[in-house]
C-alpha positions as CSV (number, residue, x, y, z in Angstrom):
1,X,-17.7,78.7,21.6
2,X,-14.7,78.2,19.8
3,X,-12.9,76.3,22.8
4,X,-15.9,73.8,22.9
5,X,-15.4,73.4,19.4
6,X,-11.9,72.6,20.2
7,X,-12.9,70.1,22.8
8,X,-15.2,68.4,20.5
9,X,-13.0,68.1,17.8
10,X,-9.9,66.6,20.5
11,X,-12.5,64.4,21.5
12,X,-13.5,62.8,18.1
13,X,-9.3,62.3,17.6
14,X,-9.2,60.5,20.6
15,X,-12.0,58.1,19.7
16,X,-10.6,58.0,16.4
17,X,-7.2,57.5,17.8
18,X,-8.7,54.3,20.2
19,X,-11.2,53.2,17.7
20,X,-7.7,52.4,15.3
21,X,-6.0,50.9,18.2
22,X,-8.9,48.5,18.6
23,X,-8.7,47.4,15.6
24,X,-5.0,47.1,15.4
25,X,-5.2,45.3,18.4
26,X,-7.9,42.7,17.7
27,X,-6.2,42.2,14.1
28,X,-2.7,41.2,16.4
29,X,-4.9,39.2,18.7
30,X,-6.3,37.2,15.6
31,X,-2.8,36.7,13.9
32,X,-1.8,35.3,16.8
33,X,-4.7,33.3,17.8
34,X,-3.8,31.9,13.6
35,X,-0.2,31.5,14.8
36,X,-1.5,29.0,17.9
37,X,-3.8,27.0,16.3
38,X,-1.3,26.6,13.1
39,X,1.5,25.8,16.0
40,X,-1.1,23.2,17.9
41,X,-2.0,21.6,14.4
42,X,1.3,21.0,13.4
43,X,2.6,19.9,17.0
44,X,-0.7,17.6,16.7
45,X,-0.1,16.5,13.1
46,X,3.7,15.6,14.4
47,X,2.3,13.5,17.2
48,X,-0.6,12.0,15.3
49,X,2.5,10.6,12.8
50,X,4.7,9.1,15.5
51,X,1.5,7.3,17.3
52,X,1.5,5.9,13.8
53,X,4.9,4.3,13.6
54,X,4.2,3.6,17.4
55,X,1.5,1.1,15.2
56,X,3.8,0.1,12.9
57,X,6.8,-1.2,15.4
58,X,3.7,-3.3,17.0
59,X,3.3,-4.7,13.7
60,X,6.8,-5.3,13.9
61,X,6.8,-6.9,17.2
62,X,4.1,-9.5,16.0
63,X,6.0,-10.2,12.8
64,X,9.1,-10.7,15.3
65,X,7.7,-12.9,17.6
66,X,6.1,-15.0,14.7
67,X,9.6,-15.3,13.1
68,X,10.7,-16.7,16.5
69,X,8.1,-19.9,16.0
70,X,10.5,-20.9,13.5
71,X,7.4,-23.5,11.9
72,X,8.7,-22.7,8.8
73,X,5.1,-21.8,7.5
74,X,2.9,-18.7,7.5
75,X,-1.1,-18.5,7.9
76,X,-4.1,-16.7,9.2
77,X,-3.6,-18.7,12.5
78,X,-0.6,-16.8,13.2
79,X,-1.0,-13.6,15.4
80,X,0.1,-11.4,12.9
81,X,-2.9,-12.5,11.0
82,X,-5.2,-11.8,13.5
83,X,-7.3,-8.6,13.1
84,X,-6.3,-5.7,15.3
85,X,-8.8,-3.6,17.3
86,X,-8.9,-0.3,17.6
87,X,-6.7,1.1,20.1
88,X,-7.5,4.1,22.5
89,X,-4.9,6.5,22.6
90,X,-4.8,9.9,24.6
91,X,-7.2,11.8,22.4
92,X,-7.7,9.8,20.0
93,X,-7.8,6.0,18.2
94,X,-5.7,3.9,16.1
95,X,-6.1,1.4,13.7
96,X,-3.4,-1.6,12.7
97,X,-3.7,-3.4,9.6
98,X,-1.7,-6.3,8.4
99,X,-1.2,-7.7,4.7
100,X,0.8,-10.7,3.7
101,X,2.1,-9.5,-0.4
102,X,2.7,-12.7,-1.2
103,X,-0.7,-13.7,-1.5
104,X,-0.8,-11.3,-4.0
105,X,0.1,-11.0,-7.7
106,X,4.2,-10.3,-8.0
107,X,4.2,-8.2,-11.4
108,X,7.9,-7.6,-11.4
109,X,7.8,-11.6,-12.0
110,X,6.6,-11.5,-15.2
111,X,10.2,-10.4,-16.3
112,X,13.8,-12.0,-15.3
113,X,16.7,-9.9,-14.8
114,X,17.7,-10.7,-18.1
115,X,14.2,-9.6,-19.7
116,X,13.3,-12.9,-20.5
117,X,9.6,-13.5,-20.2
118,X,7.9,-16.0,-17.8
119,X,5.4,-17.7,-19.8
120,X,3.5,-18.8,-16.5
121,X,3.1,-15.3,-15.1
122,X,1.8,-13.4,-18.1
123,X,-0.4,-16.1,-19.0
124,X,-1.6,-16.0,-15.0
125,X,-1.4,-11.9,-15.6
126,X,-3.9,-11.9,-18.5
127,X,-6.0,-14.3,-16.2
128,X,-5.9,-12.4,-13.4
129,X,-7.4,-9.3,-15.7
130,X,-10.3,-11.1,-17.3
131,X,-11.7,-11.7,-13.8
132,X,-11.9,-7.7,-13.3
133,X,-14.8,-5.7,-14.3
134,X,-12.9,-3.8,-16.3
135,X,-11.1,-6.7,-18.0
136,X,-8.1,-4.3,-19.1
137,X,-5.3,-6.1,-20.7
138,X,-1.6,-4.0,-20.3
139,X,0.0,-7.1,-20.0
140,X,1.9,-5.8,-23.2
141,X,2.5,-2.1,-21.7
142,X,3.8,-3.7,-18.4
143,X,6.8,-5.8,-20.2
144,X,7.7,-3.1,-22.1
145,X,7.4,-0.9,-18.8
146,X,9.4,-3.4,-16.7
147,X,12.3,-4.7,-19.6
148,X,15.6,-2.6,-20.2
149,X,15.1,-2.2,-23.8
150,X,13.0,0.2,-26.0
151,X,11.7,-2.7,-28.4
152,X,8.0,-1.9,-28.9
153,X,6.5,-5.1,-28.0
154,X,2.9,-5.9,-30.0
155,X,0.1,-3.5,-28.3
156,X,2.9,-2.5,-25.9
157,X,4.3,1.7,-25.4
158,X,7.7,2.3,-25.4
159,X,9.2,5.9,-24.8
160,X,8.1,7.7,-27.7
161,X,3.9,6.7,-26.4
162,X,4.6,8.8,-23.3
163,X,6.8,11.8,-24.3
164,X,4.2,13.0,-26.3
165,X,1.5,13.5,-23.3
166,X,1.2,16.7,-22.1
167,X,3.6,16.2,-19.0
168,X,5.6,13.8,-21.0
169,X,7.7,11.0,-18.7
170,X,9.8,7.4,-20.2
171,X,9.5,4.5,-19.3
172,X,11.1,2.7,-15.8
173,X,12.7,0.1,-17.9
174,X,13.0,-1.6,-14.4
175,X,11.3,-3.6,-11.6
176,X,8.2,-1.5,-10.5
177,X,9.3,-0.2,-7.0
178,X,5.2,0.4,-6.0
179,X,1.9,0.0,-7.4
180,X,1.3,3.1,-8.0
181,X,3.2,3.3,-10.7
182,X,0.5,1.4,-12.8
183,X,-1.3,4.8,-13.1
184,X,1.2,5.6,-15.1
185,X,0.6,3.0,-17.8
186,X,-0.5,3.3,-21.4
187,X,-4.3,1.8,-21.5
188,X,-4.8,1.7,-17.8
189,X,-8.2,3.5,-16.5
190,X,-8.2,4.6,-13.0
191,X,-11.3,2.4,-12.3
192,X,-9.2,-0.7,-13.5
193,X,-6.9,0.8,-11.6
194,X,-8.6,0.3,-8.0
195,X,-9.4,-2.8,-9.2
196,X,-6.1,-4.6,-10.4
197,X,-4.0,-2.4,-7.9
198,X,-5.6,-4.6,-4.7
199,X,-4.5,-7.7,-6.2
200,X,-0.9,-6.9,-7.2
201,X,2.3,-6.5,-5.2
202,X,5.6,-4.8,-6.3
203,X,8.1,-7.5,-4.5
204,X,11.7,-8.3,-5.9
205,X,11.8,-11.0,-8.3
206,X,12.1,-14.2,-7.9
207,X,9.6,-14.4,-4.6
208,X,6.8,-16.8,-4.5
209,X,3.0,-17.0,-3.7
210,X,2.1,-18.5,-0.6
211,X,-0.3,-21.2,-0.8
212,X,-1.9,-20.5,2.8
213,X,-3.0,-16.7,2.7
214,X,-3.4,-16.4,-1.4
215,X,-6.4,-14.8,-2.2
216,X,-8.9,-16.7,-4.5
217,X,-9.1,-14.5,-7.7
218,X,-4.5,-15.0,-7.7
219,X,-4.8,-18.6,-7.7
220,X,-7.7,-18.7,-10.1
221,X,-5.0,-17.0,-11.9
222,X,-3.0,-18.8,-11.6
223,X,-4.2,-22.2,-12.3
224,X,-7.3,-21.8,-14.3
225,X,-8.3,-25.3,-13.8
226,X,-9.3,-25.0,-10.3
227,X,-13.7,-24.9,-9.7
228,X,-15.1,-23.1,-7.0
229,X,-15.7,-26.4,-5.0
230,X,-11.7,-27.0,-4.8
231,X,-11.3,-23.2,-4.0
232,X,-13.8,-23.2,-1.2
233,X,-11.8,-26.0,0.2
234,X,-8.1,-23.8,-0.4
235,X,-10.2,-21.5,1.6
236,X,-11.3,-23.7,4.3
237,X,-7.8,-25.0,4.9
238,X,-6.3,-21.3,5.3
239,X,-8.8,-20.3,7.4
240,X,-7.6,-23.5,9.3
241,X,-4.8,-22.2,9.4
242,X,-3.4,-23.4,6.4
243,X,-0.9,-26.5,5.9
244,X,2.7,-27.0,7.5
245,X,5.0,-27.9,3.8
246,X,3.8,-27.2,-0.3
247,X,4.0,-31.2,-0.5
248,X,1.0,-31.2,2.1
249,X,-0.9,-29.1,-0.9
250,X,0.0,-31.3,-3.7
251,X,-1.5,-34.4,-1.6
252,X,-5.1,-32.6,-1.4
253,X,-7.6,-33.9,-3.9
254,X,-7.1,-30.8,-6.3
255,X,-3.1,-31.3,-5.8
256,X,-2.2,-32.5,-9.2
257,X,-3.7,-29.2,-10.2
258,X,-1.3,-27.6,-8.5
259,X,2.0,-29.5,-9.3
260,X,2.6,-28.3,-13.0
261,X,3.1,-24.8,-10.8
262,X,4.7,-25.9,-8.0
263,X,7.7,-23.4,-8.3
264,X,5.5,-20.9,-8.0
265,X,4.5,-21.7,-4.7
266,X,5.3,-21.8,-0.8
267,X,3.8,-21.6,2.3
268,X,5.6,-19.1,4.0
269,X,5.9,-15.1,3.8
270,X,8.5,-12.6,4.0
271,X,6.9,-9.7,2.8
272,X,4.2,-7.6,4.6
273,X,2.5,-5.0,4.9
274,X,1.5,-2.5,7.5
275,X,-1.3,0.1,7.6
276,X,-1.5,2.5,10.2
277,X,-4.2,5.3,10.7
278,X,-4.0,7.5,13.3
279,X,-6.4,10.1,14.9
280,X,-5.3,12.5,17.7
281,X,-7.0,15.8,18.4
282,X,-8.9,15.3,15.7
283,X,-5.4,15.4,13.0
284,X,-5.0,12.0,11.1
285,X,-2.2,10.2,9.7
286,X,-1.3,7.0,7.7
287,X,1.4,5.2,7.0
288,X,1.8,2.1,4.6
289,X,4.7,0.7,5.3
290,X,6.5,-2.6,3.4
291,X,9.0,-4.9,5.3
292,X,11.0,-7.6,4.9
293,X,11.1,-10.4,7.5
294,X,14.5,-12.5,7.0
295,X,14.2,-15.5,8.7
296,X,17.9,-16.7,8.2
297,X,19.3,-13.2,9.8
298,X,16.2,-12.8,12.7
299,X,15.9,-9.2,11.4
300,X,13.0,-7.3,10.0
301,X,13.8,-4.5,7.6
302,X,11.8,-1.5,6.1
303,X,11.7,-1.6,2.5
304,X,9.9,1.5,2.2
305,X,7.1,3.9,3.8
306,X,4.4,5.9,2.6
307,X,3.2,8.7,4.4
308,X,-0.1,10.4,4.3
């Protein structure tokens, strides 16, 4: 009796003994199953990012080879313009997107180096507004973002209306290097946000709008005077591809409209934009990258990139 009790109790220690090693052993099997799916999302996350820039350098190719042309002008004729399909890659798709920033709003022009004000651009800056939804007006928050001085400007912030928030920051006091940084304005809803932020570029100073890919609600801007009959016909002339020289512009019908702001205006690009998503075993990435074409050196440049 007391040996079978013996052999009974040896018996439960041994299943007690294997039942722990099970579990030992199916928790090592899960960490590493963890450790090779982390491993395989990372290596796929990694490769997802460089069949991104793989996009981008295409981008760069057709910006190249559009440079090459040497036309001297810039429009939705070009190839660059032309919308990209989706491409097929090994496991997965990815899409290529294009933007031309000068046919966007250049806030950093409503300031000169020497913080003196261009009279043209705010007034265009305050038009370009009153066409949102929203119709926000920072116009005075962004000069008093952009100059190097801490003068409170009329309805503008300064310093002293951002240190007190509760994770208090100053102001740039400089050109706006992206345009995200609006978020960061006194006044500015996200909603207006969205709105104003697709309209707006963050290019060095001093570059111009050009006349054959401007979108309708920046010229609007900036010449008021135009009706929608003269815009439909800007718009049927870019989607023709646009025109070769400004002076072909100023000899359309609506031209004189166009000739008290003629320095604002060009019809070539050198700033663009590239927007890359990719998808590979089922891990995404996006880049937004910005680069400068310089025609005069044959070279393109990366200004900066965003990753996602």
């Amino acid at each position: 009796m007391y040996r079978r009790q013996q052999q009974g109790v040896a018996l439960i220690s041994v299943l007690l003994v294997f039942a722990l090693i099970t579990v030992l052993a199916a928790d090592m099997l899960a960490v590493n199953y963890r450790d090779i799916k982390k491993t395989q999302h990372q290596f796929s996350s990694k490769q997802a990012y460089y069949y991104a820039l793989a996009g981008e350098e295409l981008a760069r190719q057709l910006l190249y080879r559009d440079m090459k042309k040497q036309d001297g002008s810039d429009g939705f004729k070009d190839n660059w313009a032309q919308p990209l399909d989706s491409y097929q890659i090994d496991q997965g798709t990815m899409t290529i997107e294009l933007i031309d920033l000068q046919s966007r709003f250049n806030i950093n022009n409503l300031l000169a180096d020497s913080d003196t004000v261009n009279p043209n651009y705010v007034q265009a800056f305050k038009q370009l507004q009153s066409q949102l939804d929203t119709n926000p007006d920072i116009t005075a928050a962004l000069l008093d973002w952009l100059d190097s001085n801490q003068q409170l400007s009329a309805g503008g912030a300064e310093d002293i209306a951002y240190s007190n928030k509760t994770h208090p920051y100053v102001t740039a006091n400089q050109p706006l290097y992206d345009s995200t940084e609006l978020r960061l304005l006194e006044g500015l809803s996200y909603q207006a946000y969205t709105e104003l932020v697709e309209l707006v570029s963050t290019l060095p100073r001093g570059s111009k709008i050009n006349l054959n890919t401007v979108t309708s609600s920046v010229i609007k801007a900036l010449v008021p005077s135009l009706n929608e009959a003269e815009l439909d016909q800007i718009k049927q002339l870019q989607n023709q591809g646009g025109l070769a020289t400004t002076a072909a512009w100023l000899q359309q019908p609506f031209g004189h409209k166009l000739r008290n702001q003629t320095a604002l205006f060009s019809v070539n690009s050198e700033y663009f934009e590239v927007k890359v998503k990719s998808l590979y075993d089922g891990r995404v990435a996006r880049i937004s990258t910005t680069l400068y074409r310089n025609a005069n050196k044959s070279e393109i440049t990366t200004m900066k990139r965003h990753n996602e």
